[in-house]
N, CA, C and O atoms as CSV, one atom per row, in Angstrom:
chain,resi,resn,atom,element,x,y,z
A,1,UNK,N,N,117.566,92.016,113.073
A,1,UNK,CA,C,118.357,91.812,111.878
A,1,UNK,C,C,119.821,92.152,112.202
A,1,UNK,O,O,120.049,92.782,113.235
A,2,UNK,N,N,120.697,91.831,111.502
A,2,UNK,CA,C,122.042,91.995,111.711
A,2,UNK,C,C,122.646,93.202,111.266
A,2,UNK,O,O,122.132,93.984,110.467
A,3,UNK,N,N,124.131,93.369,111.995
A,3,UNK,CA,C,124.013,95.008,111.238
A,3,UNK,C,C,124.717,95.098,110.049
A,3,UNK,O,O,125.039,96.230,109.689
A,4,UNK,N,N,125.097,93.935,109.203
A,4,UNK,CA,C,124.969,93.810,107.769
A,4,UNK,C,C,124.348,93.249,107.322
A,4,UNK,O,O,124.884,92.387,106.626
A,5,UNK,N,N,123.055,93.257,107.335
A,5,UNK,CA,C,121.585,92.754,106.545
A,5,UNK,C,C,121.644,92.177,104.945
A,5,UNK,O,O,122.252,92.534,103.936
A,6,UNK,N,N,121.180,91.654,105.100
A,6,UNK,CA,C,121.053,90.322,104.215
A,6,UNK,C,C,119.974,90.347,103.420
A,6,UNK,O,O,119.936,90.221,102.196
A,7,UNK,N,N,118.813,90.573,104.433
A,7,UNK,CA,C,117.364,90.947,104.027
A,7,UNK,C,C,117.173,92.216,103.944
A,7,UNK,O,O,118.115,92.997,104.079
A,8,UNK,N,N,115.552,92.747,103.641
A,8,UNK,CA,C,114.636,93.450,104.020
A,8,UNK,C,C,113.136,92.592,103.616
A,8,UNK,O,O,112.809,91.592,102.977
A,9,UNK,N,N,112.489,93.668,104.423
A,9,UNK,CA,C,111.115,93.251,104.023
A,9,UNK,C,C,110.684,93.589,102.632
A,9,UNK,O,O,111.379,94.375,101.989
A,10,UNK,N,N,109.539,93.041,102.071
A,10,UNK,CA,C,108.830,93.919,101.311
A,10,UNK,C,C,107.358,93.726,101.306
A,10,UNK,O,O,106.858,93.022,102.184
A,11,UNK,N,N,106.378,94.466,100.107
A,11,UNK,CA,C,104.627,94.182,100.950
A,11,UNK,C,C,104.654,92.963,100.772
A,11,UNK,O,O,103.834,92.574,101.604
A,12,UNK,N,N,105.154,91.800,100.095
A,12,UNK,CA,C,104.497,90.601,99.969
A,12,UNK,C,C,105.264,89.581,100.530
A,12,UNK,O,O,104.702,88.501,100.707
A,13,UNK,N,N,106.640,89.727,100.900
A,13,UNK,CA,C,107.654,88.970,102.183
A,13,UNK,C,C,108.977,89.644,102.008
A,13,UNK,O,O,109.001,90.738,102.572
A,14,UNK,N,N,110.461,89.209,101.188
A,14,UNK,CA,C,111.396,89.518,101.903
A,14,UNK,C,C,112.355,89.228,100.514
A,14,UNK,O,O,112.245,88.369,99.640
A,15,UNK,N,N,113.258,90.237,100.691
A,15,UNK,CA,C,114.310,90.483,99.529
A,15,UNK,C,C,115.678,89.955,100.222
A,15,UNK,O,O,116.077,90.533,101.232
A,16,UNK,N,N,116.326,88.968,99.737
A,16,UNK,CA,C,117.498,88.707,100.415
A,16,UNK,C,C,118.716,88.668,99.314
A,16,UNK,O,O,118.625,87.912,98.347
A,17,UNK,N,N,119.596,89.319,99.457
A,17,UNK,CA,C,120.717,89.684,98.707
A,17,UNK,C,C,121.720,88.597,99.484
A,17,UNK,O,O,121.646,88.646,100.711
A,18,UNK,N,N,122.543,87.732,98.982
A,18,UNK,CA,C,123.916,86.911,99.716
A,18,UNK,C,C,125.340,87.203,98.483
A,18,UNK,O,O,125.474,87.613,97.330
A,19,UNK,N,N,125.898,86.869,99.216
A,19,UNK,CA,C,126.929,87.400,98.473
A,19,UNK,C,C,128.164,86.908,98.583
A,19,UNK,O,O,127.948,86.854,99.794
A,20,UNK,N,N,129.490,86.406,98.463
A,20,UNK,CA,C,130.153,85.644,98.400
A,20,UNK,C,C,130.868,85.016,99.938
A,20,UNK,O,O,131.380,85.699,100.825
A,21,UNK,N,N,130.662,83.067,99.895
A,21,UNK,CA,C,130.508,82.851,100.963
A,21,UNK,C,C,129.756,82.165,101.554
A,21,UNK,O,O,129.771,81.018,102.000
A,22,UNK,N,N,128.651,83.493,101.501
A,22,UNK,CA,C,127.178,82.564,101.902
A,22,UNK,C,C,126.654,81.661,102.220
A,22,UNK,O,O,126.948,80.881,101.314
A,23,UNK,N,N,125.850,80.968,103.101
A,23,UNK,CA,C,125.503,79.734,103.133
A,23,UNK,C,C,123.638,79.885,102.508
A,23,UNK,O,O,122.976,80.494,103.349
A,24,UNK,N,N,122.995,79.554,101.559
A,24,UNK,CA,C,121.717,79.538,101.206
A,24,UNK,C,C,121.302,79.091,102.372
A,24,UNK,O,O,121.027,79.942,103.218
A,25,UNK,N,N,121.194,78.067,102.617
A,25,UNK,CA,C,120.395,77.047,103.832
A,25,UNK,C,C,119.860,78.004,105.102
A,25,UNK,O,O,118.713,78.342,105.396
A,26,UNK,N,N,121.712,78.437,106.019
A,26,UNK,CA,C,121.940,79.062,106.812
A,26,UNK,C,C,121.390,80.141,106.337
A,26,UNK,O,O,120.231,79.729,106.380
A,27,UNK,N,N,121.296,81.190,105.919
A,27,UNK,CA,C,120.669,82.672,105.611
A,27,UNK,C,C,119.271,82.543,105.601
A,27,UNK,O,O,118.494,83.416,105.988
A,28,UNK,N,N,118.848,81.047,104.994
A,28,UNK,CA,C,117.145,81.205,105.035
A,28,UNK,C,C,116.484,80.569,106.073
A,28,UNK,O,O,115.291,80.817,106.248
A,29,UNK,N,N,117.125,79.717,106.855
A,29,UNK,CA,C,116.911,79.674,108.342
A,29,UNK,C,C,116.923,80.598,109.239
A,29,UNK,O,O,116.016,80.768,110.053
A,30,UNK,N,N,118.304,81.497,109.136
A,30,UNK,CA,C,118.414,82.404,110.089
A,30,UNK,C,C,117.310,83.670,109.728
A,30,UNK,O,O,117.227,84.575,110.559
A,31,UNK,N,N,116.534,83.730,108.597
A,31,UNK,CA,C,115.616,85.097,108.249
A,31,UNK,C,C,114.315,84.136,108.986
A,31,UNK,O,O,113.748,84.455,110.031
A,32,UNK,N,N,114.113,83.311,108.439
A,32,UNK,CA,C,113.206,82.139,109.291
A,32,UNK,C,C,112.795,82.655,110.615
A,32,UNK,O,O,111.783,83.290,110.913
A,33,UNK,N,N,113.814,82.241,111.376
A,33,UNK,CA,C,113.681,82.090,112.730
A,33,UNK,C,C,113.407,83.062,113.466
A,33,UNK,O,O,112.586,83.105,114.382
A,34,UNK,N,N,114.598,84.462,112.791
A,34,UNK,CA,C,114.300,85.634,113.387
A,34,UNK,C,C,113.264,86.265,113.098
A,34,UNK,O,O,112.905,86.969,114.042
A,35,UNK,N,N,112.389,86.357,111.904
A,35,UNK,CA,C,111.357,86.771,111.409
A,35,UNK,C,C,110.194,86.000,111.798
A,35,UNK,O,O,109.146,86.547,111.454
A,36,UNK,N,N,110.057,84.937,112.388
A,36,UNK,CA,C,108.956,84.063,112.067
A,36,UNK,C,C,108.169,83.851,110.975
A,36,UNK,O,O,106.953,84.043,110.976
A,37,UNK,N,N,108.729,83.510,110.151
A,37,UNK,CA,C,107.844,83.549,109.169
A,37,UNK,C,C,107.102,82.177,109.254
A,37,UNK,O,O,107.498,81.119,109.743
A,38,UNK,N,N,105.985,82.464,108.679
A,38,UNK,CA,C,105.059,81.116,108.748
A,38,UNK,C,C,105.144,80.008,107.703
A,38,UNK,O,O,105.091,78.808,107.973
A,39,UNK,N,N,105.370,80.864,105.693
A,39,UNK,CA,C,105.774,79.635,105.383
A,39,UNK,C,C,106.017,80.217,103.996
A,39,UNK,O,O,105.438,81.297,103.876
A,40,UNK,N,N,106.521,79.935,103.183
A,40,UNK,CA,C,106.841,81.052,101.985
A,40,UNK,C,C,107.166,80.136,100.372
A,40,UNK,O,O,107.264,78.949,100.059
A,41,UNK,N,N,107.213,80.849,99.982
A,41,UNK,CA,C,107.668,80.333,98.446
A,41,UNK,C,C,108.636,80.943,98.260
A,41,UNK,O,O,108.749,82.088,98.697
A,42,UNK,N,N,109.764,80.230,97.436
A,42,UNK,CA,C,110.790,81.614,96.956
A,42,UNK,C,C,111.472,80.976,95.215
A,42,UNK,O,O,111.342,79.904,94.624
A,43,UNK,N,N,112.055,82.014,94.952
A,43,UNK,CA,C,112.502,82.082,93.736
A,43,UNK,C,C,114.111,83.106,94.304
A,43,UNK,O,O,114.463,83.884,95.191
A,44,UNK,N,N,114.700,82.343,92.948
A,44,UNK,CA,C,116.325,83.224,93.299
A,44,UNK,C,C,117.476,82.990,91.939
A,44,UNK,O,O,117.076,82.470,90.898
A,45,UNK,N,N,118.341,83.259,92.036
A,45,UNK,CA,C,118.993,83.360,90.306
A,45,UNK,C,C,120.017,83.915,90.992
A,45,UNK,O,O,119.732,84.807,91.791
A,46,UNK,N,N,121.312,83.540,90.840
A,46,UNK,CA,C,122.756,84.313,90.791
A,46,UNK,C,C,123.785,83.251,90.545
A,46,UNK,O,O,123.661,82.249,89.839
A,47,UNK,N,N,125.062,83.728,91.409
A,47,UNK,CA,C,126.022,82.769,91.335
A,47,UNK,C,C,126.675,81.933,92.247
A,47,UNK,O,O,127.248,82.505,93.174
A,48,UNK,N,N,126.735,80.386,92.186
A,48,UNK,CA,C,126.891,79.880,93.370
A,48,UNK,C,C,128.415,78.970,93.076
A,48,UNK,O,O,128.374,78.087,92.219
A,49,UNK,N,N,129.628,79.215,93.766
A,49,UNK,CA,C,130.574,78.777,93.906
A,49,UNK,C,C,130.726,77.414,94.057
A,49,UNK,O,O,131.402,76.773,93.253
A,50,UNK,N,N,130.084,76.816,95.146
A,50,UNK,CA,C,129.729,75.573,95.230
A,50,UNK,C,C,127.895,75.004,95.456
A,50,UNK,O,O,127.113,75.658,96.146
A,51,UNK,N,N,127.521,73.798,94.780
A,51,UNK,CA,C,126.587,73.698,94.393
A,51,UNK,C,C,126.256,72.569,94.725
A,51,UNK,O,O,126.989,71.791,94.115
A,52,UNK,N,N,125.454,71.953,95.448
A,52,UNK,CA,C,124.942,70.249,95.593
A,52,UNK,C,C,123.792,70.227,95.013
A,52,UNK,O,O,122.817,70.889,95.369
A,53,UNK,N,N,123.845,69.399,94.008
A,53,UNK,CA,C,122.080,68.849,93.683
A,53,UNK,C,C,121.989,67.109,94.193
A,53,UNK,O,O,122.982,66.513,94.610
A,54,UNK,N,N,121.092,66.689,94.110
A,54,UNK,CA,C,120.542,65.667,94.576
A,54,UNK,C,C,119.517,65.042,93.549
A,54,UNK,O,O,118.827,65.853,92.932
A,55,UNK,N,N,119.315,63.556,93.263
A,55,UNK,CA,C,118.350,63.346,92.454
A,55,UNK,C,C,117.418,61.920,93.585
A,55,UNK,O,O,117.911,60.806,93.763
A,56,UNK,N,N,116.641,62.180,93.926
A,56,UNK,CA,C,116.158,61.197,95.256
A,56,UNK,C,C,116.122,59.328,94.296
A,56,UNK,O,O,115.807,58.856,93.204
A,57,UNK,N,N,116.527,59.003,95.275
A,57,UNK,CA,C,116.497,57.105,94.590
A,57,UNK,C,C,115.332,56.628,95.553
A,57,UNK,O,O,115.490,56.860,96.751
A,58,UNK,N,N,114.220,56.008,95.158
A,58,UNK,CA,C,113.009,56.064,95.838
A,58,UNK,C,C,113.482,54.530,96.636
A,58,UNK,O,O,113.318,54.326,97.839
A,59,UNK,N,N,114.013,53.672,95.792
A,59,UNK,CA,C,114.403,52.520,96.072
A,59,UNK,C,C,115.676,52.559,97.552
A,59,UNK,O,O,115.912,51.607,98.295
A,60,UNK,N,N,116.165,53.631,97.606
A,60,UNK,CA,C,117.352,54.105,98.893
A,60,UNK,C,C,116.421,54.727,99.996
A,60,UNK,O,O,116.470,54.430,101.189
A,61,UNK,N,N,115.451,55.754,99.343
A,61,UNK,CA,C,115.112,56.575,100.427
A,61,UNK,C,C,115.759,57.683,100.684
A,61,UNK,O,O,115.546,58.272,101.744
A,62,UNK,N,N,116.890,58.279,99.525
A,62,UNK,CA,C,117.941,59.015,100.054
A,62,UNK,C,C,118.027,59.573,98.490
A,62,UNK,O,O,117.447,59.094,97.516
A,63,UNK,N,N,118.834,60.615,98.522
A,63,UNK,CA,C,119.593,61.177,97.530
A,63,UNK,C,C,120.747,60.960,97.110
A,63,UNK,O,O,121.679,60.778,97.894
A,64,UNK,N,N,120.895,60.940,95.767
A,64,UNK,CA,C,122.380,60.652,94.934
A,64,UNK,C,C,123.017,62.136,94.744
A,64,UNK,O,O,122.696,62.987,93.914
A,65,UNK,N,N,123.925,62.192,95.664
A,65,UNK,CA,C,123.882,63.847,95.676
A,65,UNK,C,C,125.521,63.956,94.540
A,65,UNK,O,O,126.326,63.025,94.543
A,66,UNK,N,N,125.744,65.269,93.646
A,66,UNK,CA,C,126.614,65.062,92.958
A,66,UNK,C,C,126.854,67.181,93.080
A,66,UNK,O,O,126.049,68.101,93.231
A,67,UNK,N,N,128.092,67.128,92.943
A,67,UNK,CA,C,128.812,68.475,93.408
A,67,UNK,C,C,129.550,69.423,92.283
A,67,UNK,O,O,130.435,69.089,91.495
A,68,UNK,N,N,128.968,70.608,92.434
A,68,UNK,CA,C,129.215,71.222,90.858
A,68,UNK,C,C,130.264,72.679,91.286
A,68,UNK,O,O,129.416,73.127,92.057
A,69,UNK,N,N,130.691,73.069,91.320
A,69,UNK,CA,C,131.020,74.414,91.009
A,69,UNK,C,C,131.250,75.248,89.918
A,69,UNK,O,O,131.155,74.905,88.739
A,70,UNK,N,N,131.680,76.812,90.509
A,70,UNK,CA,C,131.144,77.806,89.381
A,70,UNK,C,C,130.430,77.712,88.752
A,70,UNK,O,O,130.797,77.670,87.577
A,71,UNK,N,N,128.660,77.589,89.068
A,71,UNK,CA,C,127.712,77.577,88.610
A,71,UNK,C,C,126.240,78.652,88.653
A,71,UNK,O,O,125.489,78.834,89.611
A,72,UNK,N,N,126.149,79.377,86.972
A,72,UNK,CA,C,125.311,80.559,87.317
A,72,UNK,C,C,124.143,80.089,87.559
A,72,UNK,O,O,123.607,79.600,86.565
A,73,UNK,N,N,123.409,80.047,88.730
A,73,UNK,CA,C,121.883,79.855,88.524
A,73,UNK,C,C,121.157,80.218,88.217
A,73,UNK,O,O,120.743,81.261,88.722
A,74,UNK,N,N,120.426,79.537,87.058
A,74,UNK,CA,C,119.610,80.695,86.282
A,74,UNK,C,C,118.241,80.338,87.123
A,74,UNK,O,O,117.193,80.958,86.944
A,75,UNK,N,N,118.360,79.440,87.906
A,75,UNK,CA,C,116.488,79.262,88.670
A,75,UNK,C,C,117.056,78.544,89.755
A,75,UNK,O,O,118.083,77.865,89.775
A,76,UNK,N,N,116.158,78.819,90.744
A,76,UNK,CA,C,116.012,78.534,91.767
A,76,UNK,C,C,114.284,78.479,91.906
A,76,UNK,O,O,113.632,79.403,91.419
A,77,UNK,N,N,113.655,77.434,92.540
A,77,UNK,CA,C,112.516,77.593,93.425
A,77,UNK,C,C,112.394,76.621,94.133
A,77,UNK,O,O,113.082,75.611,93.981
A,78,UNK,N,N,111.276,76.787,95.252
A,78,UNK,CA,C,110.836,76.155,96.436
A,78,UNK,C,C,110.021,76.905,97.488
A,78,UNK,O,O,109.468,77.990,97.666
A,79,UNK,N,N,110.295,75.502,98.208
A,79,UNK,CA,C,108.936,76.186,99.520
A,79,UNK,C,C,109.824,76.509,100.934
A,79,UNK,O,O,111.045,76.362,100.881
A,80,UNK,N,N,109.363,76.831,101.849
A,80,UNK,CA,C,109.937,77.338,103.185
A,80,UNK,C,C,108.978,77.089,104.087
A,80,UNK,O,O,108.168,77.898,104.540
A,81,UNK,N,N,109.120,75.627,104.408
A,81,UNK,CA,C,108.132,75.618,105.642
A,81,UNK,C,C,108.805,74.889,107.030
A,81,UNK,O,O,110.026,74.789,106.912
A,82,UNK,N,N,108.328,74.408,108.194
A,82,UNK,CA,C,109.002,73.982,109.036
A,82,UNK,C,C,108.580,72.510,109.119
A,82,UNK,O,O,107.638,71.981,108.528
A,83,UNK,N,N,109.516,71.912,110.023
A,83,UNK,CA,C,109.102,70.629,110.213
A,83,UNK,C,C,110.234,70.807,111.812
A,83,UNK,O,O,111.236,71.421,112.178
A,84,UNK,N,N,109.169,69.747,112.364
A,84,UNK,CA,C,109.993,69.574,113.836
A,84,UNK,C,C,110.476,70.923,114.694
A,84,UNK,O,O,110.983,70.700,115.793
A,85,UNK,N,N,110.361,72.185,114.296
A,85,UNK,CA,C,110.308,73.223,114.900
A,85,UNK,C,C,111.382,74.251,114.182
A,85,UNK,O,O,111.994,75.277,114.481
A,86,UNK,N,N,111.264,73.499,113.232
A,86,UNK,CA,C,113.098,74.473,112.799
A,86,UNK,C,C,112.536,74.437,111.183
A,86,UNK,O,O,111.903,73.530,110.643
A,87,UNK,N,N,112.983,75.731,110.601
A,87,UNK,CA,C,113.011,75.680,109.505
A,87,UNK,C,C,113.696,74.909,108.011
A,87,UNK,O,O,114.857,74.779,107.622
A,88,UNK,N,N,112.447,74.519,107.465
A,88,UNK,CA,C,112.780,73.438,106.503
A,88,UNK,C,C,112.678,73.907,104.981
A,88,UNK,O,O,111.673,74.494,104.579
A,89,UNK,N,N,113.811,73.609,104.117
A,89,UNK,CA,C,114.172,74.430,102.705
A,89,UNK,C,C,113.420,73.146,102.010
A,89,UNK,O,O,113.673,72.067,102.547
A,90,UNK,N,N,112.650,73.125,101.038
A,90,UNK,CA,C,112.785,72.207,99.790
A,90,UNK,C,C,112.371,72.696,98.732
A,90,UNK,O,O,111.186,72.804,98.417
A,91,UNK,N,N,113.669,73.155,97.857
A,91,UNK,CA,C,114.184,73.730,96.534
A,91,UNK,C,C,114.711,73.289,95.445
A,91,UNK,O,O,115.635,72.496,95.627
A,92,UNK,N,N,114.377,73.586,94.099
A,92,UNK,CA,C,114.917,72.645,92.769
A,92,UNK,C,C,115.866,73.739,92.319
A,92,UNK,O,O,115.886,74.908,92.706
A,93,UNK,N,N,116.583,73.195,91.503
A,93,UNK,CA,C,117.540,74.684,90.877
A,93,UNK,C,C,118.066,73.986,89.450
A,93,UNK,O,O,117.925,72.809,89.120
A,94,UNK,N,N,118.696,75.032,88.724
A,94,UNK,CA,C,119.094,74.714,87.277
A,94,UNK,C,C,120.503,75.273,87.393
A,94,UNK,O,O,120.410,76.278,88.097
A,95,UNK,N,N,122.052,75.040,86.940
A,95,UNK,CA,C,122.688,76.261,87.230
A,95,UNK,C,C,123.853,75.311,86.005
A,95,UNK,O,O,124.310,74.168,86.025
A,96,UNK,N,N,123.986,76.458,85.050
A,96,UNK,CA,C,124.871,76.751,83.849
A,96,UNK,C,C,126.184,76.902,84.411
A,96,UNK,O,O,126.477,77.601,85.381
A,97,UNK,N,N,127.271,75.890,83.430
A,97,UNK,CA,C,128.853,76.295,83.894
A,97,UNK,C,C,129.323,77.154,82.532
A,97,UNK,O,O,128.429,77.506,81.762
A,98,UNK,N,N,130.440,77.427,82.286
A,98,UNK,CA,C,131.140,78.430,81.469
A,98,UNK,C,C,131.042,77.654,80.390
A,98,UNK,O,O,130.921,78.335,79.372
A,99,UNK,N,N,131.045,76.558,80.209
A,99,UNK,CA,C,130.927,75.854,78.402
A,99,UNK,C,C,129.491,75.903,78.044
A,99,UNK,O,O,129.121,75.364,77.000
A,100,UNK,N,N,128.875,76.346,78.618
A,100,UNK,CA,C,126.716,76.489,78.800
A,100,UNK,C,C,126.189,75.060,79.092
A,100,UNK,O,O,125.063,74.705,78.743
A,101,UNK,N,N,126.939,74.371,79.657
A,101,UNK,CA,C,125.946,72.826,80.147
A,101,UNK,C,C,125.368,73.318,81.316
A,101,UNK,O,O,125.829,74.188,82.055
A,102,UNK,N,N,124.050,72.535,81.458
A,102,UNK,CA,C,123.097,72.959,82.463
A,102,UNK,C,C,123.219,71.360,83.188
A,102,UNK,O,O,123.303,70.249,82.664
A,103,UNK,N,N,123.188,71.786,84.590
A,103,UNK,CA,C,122.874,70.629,85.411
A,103,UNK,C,C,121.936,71.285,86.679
A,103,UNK,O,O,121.815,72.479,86.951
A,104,UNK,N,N,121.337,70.163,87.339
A,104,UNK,CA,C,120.206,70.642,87.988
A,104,UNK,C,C,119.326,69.512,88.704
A,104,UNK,O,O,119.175,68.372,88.265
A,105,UNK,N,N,118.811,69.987,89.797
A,105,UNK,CA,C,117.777,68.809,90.441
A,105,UNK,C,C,117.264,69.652,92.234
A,105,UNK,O,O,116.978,70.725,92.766
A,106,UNK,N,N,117.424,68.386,92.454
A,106,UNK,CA,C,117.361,68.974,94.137
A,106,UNK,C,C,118.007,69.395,95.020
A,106,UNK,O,O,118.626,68.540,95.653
A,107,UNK,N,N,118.149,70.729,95.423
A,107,UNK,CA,C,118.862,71.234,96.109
A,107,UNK,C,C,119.382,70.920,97.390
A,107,UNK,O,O,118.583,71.165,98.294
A,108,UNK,N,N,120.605,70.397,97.791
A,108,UNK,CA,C,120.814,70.014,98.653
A,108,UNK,C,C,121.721,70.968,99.975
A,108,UNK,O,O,121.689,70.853,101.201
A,109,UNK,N,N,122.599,72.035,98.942
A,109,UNK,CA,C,123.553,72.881,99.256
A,109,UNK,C,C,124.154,73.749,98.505
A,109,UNK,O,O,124.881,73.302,97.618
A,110,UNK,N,N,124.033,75.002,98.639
A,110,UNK,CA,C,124.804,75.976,97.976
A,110,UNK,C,C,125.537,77.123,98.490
A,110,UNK,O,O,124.883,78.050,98.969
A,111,UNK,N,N,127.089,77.200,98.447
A,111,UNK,CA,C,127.390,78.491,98.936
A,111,UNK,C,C,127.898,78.842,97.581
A,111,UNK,O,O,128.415,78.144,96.709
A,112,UNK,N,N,127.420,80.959,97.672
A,112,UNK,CA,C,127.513,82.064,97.208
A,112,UNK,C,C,128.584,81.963,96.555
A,112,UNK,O,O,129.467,81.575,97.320
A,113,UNK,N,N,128.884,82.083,95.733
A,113,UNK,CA,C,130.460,82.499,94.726
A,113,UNK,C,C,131.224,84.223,94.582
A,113,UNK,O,O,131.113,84.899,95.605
A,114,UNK,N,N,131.784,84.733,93.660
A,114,UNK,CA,C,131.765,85.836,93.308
A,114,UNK,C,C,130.294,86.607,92.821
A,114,UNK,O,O,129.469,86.070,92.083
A,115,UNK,N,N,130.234,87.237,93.088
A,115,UNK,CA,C,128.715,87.867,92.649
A,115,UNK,C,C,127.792,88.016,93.714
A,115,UNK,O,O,128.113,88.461,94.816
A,116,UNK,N,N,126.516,87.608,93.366
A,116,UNK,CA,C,125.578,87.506,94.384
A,116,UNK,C,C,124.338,86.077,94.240
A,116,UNK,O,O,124.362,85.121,93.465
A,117,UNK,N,N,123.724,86.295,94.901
A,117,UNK,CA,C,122.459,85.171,95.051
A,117,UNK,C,C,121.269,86.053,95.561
A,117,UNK,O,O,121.086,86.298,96.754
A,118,UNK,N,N,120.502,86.493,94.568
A,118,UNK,CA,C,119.208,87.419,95.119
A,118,UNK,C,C,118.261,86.348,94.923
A,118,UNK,O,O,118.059,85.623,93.948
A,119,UNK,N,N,117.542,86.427,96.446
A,119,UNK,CA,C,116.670,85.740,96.533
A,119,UNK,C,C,115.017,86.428,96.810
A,119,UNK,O,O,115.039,87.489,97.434
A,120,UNK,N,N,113.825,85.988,96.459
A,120,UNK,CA,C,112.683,86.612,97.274
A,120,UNK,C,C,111.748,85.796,96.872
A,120,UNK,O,O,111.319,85.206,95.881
A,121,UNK,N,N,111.490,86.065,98.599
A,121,UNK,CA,C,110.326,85.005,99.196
A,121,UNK,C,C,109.128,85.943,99.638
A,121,UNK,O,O,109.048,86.953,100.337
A,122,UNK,N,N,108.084,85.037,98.807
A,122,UNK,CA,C,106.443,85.295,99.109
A,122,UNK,C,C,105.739,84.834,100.538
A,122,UNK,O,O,105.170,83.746,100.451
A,123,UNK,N,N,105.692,85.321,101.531
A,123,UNK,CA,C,105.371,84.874,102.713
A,123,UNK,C,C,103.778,84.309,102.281
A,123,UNK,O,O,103.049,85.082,101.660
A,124,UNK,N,N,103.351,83.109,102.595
A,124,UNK,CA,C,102.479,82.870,102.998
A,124,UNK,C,C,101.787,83.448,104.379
A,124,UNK,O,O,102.579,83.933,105.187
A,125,UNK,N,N,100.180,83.445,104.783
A,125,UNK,CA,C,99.628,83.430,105.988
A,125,UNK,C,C,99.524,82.097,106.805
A,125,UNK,O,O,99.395,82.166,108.027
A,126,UNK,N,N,99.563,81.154,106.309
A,126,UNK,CA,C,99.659,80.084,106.447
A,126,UNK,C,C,101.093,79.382,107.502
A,126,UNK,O,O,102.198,79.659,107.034
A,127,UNK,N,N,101.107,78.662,108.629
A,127,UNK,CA,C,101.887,78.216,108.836
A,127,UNK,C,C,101.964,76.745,108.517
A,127,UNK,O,O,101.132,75.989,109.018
A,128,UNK,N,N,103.047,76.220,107.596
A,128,UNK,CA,C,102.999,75.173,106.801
A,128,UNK,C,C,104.283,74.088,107.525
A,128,UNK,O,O,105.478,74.267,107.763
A,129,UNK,N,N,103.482,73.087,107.688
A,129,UNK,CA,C,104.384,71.795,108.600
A,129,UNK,C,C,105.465,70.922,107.056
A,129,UNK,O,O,105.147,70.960,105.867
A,130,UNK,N,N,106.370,70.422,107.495
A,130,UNK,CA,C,106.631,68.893,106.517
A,130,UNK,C,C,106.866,67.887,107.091
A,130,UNK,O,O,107.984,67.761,107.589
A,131,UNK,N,N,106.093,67.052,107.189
A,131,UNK,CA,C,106.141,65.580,107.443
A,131,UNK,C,C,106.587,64.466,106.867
A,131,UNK,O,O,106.108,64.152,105.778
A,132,UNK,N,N,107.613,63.629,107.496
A,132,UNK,CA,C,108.068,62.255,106.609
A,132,UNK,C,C,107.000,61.388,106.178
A,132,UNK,O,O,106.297,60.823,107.016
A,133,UNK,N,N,106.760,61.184,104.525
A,133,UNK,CA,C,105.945,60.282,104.256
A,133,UNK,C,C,106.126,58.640,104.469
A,133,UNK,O,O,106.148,58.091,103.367
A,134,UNK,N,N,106.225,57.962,105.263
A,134,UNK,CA,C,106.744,56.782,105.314
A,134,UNK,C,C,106.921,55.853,104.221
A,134,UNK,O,O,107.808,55.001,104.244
A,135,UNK,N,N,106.122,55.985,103.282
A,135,UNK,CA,C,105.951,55.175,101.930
A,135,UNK,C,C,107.254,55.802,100.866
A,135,UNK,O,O,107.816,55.030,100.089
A,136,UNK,N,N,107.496,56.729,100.916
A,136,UNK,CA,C,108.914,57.222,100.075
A,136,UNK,C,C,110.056,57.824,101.001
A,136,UNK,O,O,111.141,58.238,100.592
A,137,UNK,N,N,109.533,57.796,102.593
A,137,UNK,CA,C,110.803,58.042,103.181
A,137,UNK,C,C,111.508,59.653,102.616
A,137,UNK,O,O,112.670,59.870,102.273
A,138,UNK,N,N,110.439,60.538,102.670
A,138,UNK,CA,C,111.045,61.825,102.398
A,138,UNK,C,C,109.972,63.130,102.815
A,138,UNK,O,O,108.851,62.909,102.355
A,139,UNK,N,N,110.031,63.977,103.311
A,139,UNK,CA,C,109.569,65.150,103.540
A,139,UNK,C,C,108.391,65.670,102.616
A,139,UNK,O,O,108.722,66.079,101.503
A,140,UNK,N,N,107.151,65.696,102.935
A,140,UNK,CA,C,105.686,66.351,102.126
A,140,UNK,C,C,105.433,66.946,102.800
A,140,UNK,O,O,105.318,66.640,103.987
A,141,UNK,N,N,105.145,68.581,102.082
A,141,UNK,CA,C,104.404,69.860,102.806
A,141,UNK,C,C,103.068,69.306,102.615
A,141,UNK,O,O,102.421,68.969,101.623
A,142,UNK,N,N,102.833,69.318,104.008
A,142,UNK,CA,C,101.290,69.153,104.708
A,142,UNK,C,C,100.475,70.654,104.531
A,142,UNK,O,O,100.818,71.766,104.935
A,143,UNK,N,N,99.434,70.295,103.875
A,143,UNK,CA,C,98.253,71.465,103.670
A,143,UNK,C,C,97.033,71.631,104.676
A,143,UNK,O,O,95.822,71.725,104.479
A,144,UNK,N,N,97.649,71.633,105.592
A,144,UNK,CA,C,96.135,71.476,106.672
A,144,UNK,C,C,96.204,73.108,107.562
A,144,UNK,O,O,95.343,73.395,108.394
């Protein structure tokens, strides 16, 4: 771990505090990799400066990605599994601006704002793959 930690453990996986800056992606790769973790769920809520959601166009194969800032997140969830050897995020989120409109979808990118981004992830025992489905051209956690 680094010698300004980000994480800790806990009995059921891992408490991660980020804080302004941050890269989500990068922080949950890098606990990933160094930890091995096998495959996790997580949940998270704070504040994210800059914000990408995504809404997938099945007809593209791709995402319509649209860019928010100063946005509190009131939810975050997803899974943490790998694909191709490297750790793979796929997360939905909701996140409120200062007039209370909510916007939200698929997470594509978020760095940390003023405040924080507490995150915690449920380690599975399980090591969990994602594979491109060819028929929608997008990433499915494989249950095998």
């Amino acid at each position: 771990m680094a010698a300004d930690p980000k994480y800790l453990r806990t009995h059921t996986g891992y408490l991660m505090v980020l804080t302004e800056g941050d890269d989500l992606f990068k922080e949950l790769e890098r606990l990933a990799t160094n930890e091995q973790l096998t495959s996790a769920s997580l949940t998270a809520f704070g504040f994210a400066g800059s914000v990408t959601f995504g809404f997938y166009d099945f007809g593209k194969k791709d995402y319509d990605p649209a860019t928010f800032e100063n946005r509190e997140m009131t939810g975050i969830t997803g899974t943490l599994a790998w694909k191709d050897g490297k750790p793979s995020l796929h997360a939905h989120g909701v996140g409120g601006g200062k007039d209370f409109s909510v916007v939200g979808g698929h997470l594509l990118a978020l760095t940390v704002g003023k405040g924080s981004l507490e995150v915690t992830l449920t380690v599975h025992p399980q090591r969990l793959e994602r594979k491109e489905d060819p028929r929608i051209g997008a990433n499915v956690l494989q249950l095998f």
